[in-house]
C-alpha positions, 0 to 999 in steps of 0.5 A, spaced: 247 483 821 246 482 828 244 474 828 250 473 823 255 476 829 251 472 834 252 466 829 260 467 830 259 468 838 256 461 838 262 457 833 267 460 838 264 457 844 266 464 847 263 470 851 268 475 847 268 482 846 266 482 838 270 488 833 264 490 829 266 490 821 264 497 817 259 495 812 264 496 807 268 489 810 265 482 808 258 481 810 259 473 809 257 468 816 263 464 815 268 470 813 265 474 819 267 468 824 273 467 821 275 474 821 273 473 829 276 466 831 283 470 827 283 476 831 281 475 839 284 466 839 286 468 847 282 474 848 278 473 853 271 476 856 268 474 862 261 477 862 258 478 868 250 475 871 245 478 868 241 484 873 247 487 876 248 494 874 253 495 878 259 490 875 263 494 870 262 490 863 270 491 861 273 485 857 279 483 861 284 479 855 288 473 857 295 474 858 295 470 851 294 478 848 292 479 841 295 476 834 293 481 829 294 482 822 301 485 819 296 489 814 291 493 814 290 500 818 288 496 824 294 496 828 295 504 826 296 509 831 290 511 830 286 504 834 287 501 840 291 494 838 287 491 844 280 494 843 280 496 835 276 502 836 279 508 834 283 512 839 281 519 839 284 526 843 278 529 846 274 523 848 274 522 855 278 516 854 286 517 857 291 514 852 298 510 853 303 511 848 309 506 850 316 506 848 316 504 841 311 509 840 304 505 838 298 507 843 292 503 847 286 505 851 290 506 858 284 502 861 285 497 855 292 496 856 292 496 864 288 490 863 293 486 858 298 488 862 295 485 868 295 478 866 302 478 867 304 481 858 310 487 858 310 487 851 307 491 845 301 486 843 302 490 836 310 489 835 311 484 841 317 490 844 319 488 851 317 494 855 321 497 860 315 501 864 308 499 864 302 502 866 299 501 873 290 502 875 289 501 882 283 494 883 276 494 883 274 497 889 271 491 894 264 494 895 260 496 890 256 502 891 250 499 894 255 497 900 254 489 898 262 484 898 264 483 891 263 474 891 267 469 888 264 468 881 265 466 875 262 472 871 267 477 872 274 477 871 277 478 879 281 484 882 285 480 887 291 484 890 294 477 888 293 478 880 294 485 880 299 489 875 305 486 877 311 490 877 319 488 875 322 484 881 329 488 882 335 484 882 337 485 888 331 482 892 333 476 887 339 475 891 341 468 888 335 466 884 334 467 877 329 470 875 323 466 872 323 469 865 330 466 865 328 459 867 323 459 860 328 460 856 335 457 858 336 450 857 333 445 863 339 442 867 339 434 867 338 434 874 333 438 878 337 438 884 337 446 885 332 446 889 331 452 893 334 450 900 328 450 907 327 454 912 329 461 912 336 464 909 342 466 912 341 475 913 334 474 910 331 480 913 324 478 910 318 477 913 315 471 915 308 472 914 305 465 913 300 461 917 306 457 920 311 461 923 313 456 929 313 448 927 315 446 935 309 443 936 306 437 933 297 435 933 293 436 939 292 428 941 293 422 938 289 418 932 282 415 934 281 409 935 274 406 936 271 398 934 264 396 933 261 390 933 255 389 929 251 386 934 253 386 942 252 379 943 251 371 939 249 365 943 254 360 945 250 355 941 250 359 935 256 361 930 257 366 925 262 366 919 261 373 917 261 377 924 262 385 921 267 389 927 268 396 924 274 400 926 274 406 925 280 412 926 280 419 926 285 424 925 287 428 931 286 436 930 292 441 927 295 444 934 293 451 934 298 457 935 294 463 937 289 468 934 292 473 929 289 478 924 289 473 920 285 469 924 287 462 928 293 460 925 296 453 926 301 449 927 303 443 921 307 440 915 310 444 910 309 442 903 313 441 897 307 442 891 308 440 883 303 442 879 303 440 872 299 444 868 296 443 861 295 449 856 294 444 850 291 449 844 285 447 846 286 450 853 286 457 849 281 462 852 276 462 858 279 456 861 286 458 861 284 465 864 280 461 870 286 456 870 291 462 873 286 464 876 285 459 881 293 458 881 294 466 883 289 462 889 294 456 890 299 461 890 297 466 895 295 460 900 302 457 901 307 459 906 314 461 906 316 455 908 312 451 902 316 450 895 312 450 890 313 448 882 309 449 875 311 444 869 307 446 863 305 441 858 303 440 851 306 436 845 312 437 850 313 439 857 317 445 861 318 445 868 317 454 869 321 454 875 323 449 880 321 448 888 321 455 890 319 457 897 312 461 897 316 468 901 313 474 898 319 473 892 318 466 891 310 468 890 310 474 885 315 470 880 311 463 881 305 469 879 309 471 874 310 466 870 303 463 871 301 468 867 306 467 862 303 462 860 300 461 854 296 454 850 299 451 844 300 444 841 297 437 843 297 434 849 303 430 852 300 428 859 305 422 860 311 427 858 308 432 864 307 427 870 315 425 867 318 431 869 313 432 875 316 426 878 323 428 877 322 435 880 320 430 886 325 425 885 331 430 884 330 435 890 336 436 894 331 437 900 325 435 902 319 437 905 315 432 910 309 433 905 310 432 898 304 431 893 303 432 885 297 436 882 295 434 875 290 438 870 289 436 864 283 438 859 284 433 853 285 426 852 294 423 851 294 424 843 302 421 844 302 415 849 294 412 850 290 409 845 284 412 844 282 409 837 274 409 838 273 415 843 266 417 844 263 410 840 263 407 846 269 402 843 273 400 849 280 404 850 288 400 851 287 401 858 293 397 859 297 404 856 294 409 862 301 406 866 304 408 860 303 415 862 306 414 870 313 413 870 315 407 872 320 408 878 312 410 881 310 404 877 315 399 883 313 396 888 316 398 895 319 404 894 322 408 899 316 412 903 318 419 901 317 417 894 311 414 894 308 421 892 299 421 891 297 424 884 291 428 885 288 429 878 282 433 875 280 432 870 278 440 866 270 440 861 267 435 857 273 433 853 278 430 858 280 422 858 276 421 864 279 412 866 286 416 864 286 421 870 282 416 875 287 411 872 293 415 874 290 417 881 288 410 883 295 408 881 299 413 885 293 412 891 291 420 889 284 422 887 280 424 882 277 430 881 271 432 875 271 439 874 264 439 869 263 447 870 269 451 868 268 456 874 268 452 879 275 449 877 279 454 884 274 451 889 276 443 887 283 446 887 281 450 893 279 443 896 285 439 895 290 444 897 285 445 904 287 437 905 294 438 903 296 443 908 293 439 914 297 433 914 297 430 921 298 423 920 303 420 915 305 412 914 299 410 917 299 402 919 293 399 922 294 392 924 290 387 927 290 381 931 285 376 932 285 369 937 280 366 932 279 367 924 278 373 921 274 373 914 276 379 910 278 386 911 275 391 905 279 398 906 277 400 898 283 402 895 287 401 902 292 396 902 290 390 906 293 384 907 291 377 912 296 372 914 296 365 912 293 363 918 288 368 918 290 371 926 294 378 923 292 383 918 294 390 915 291 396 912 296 400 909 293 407 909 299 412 908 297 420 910 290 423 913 288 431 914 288 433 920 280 431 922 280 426 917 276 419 919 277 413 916 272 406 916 274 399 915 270 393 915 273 387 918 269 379 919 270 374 923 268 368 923 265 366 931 264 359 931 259 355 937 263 355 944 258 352 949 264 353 954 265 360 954 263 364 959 261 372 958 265 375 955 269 373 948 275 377 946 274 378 938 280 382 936 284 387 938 287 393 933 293 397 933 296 403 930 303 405 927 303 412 924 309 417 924 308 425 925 310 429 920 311 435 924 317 431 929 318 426 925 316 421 931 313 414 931 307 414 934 305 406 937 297 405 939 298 399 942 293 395 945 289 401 943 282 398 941 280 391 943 272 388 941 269 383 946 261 380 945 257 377 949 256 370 949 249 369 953 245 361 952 240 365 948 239 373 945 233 376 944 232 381 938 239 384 937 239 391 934 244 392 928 250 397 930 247 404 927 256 406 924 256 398 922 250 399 918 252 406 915 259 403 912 256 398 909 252 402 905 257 406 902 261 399 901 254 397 898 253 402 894 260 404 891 260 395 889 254 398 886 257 404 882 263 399 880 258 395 876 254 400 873 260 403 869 262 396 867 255 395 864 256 403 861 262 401 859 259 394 855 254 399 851 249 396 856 246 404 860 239 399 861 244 394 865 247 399 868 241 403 871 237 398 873 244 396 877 243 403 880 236 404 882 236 396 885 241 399 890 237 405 891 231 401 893 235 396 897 239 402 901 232 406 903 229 400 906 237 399 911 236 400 919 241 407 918 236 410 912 229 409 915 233 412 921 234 419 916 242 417 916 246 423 912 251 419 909 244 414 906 241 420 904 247 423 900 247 416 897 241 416 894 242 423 891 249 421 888 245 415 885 240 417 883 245 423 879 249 418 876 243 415 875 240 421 870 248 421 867 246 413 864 240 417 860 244 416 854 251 414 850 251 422 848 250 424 856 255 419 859 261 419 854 259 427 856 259 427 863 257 420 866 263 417 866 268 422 869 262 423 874 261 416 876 269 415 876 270 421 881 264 419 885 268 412 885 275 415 887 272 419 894 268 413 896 274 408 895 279 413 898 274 416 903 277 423 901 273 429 898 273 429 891 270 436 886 264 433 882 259 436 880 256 441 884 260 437 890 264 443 893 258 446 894 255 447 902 248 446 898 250 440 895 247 433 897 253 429 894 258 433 899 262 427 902 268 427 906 270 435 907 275 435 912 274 442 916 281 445 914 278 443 907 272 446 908 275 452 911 279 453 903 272 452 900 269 458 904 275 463 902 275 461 895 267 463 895 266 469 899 274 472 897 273 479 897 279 482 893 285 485 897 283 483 903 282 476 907 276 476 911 274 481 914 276 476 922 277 471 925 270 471 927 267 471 920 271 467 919 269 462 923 262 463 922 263 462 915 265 455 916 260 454 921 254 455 915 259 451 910 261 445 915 256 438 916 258 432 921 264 427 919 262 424 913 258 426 908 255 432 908 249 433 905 245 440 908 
């Protein structure tokens, strides 16, 4: 008997908390795993590592609840609808009975209703009054933290019991349920208003109470000449000159019990959320998860709104501020969700993009999230998906509107899609796609647990914009060659003397590195010194809504002696052309991958391996060569085979692609972790959210400042990539 519930578990693909059948019942393995996939569709049971003693092994059902059978006993007063085990007087188990009179095991329905369920899982009855158990104590009998982990099913204050708003504290707004059943209006212009309310006596507990202060310094700016000096008799048409730009840090406020908090931009956040069926169970109890995380780390003055999408998309709530009311209603109706239906990601991103579009009023920072676990089944051809058969690329602008689509539309339009592509079945050149045409990332999210740490990154990015509309122009007396600024907008006149990179938004601390070649012809009548080119900077701060002019900021000269000795190559110039090198080389790969040809595309990757080793910067033990090389060498080992790549190579690849042409973190992988060798471009403020996802002891935030200051120390690296 045991082998054929075993059998059931594995085609359900699920950690579930089986109802063992009495002898009498059907014996048979495909009526057994039927009866299972009937009973528990969105139950979920997170189980817990193996050889912890301490970890309760109760099952915690999604806020789906349970569809059970009309007939039967099963849904009788004497079993528990949640558990189907038989309820007793008299056996140690305290027992609910609600008001339309059917009665659960109280430990059973606490965690039903936890989730966000107030109605009877047996006749659907709306109840008044719900039952309510305090969390899991945060330690553990032992004395050690509970951690962030994907083997039990989290206690957070956020994710608690929670309890019917009054209507008086909604004051103007609707409560949510109200806005999942009533008609959409044609334009979302309710918006909720900025800043605080007129008589609000709430307080504001957000990490940006006073936005009078702007970033501590201006952005960075330093140049690099590959080499510091050419003789008058020589010339060079491919002169490289690095310029490189650092974001300045956030202006700190001071110390409070929640740590050092921070000045910055508020921002307005849209997430369009995918709970297709197959979003059914673990993944869609993990996805709430990390929205409760989301959710939780958004001040007062942050809107938030949620579009969930399957055949067709709804927009729950609209650009709420996260006030303590905004977040419970936005918990609320995040654990309300439920999956269904096929996967309509064009019909999401409409209705997303029309959140952002209709507002009446406008944060600073304004951004997109995209999840999605599927392939587009209404607007993409996918004909061949998994035969190596090549898609309708030109269908993936279908899936953007067409207003994001145009050409120079208005900055505060110009909104990033940040796309994360969920498990091994998602369209992987659909969400990188829509990433790169509206200058967003990609993020792939191969292990289902690691889903709040990816959004944990982002969003640590998102809430630390110091540096908006971002221009770099550069001038040069002589020639210049090319500018290569990956997916950056770069331009040269016709001449050849001005160039552009338009590079938008940077995180607080965020650097960029941009190669630009001029062409240094023979000049006998030069004298010392030779002027190259000069960069300037143009930017707007997101805080003081100020331009900020760099002029003259950064001017490269070089030496133009009768002869040069043995010259050494810029350690920074070298570094950068590597990465350039090396994504050049991933590009490639996919192509090949794509044509069928995985032998191509790995003998592409092992010889930018080889040539990358033998670099000034590797055999000087630079990190970012070495990060390289093992992200090489894992793309590598995801081209084993077709079966490998349609699986996970794909999206791996295209993730690491995303990063390293935007040069902005990305999760794939085993990315966000602080061991990973293949942990690039992590800003401080991004690291910082990464650590209080993974180390979250429930109810609380972190013990203080100076724990939380040496967490981040033991998870930061070095600008760049960081390997440990």
């Amino acid at each position: 008997m045991s082998s054929k519930w075993k059998k059931a578990k594995m085609a359900l693909g699920l950690n579930l908390c089986l109802y063992v059948p009495r002898r009498d019942e059907p014996s048979s393995d495909a009526a057994a795993a039927a009866d299972v996939a009937r009973r528990f569709s969105d139950t979920v049971s997170l189980s817990f590592a193996s050889g912890d003693p301490h970890r309760p092994r109760t099952p915690t059902p999604s806020s789906s609840g349970l569809l059970l059978s009309r007939s039967g006993n099963r849904s009788s007063k004497k079993t528990c609808a949640i558990c189907l085990t038989s309820i007793k007087p008299g056996q140690g188990q305290a027992i609910f009975t609600a008001e339309c009179s059917h009665s659960f095991h109280f430990h059973c329905i606490t965690s039903n209703v936890k989730h966000g369920n107030q109605v009877c899982p047996v006749c659907r009855a709306k109840w008044k009054e719900v039952p309510f158990q305090s969390p899991v104590p945060d330690v553990f009998p032992n004395g050690r933290l509970r951690v962030n982990s994907v083997g039990r099913a989290r206690d957070d204050s956020y994710m608690n019991v929670i309890r019917p708003i009054p209507q008086h504290r909604l004051g103007s707004h609707q409560p949510v349920s109200t806005f999942n059943h009533r008609p959409e209006p044609s334009c979302f212009d309710d918006d909720e208003v900025l800043g605080a309310e007129p008589g609000s006596s709430e307080k504001n507990s957000s990490k940006i109470d006073d936005l009078s202060g702007s970033s501590v310094g201006t952005l960075e700016i330093k140049t690099y000449p590959e080499v510091p000096a050419v003789p008058r008799s020589a010339c060079n048409d491919n002169f490289t000159v690095l310029i490189h730009l650092k974001a300045p840090k956030p202006k700190m406020l001071g110390e409070s019990q929640t740590g050092n908090q921070t000045s910055r931009a508020p921002v307005d956040l849209v997430t369009v959320l995918d709970v297709s069926g197959s979003m059914a169970g673990t993944k869609l109890a993990l996805l709430k998860r990390a929205m409760g995380f989301v959710v939780q780390n958004l001040g007062p003055a942050d809107r938030l709104s949620v579009i969930a999408f399957s055949s067709t998309a709804r927009r729950l709530f609209p650009l709420r501020r996260m006030t303590d009311t905004g977040r419970q209603q936005a918990l609320q109706a995040v654990n309300a969700l439920t999956s269904n239906g096929g996967t309509n990601i064009a019909e999401g991103l409409r209705k997303g993009f029309k959140v952002v579009t209709d507002r009446k009023w406008k944060n600073p920072v304004a951004s997109v999230i995209l999840l999605s676990d599927g392939q587009d089944t209404y607007n993409v051809c996918n004909a061949g998906w998994g035969s190596g058969s090549s898609h309708c690329r030109g269908d993936y602008r279908s899936l953007l509107p067409a207003s994001v689509l145009q050409q120079n539309i208005p900055a505060d339009l110009q909104i990033p899609v940040h796309t994360f592509g969920f498990g091994a079945d998602h369209d992987a050149a659909a969400m990188h796609s829509i990433s790169e045409m509206s200058s967003g990332t990609f993020s792939f999210i191969e292990a289902e647990n690691v889903i709040q740490d990816a959004f944990a990154q982002c969003i640590g990015g998102l809430l630390s914009v110091v540096v908006q509309e971002l221009k770099v122009e550069v001038e040069s007396r002589l020639q210049l060659g090319q500018i290569k600024a990956g997916s950056y907008q770069s331009s040269l006149d016709a001449g050849g003397k001005t160039g552009s990179i338009v590079v938008g938004d940077l995180y607080a601390e965020e650097e960029r590195d941009f190669l630009v070649t001029v062409k240094i012809p023979i000049d006998q009548s030069c004298r010392g010194e030779q002027s190259l080119l000069e960069v300037r900077c143009v930017y707007r701060d997101p805080i003081t809504k100020e331009t900020v002019r760099l002029e003259g900021a950064s001017e490269v000269r070089i030496e133009r002696p009768e002869e040069t000795g043995d010259l050494a190559v810029s350690m920074e110039v070298d570094r950068q052309r590597n990465r350039l090198y090396a994504a050049e080389a991933m590009a490639e790969a996919r192509l090949a991958a794509e044509r069928g040809d995985l032998s191509s595309a790995v003998s592409v990757l092992e010889i930018c391996n080889r040539a990358l080793s033998e670099t000034v910067s590797a055999r000087a033990g630079d990190r970012l060569c070495i990060s390289l090389c093992a992200e090489l060498k894992e793309m590598k080992e995801r081209m084993a085979n077709r079966r490998v790549y349609e699986a996970s190579g794909r999206a791996y690849v295209l993730s690491g692609l995303s990063s390293h042409s935007w040069q902005r973190a990305t999760a794939r992988g085993d990315s966000t972790n602080s061991n990973s060798l293949v942990q690039a471009y992590q800003t401080p403020s991004m690291v910082d959210m990464v650590t209080q996802s993974q180390t979250m002891i429930f109810g609380e935030p972190l013990a203080s400042s100076g724990r939380r200051k040496q967490l981040r120390q033991a998870h930061s690296f070095p600008a760049g990539p960081r390997p440990r």
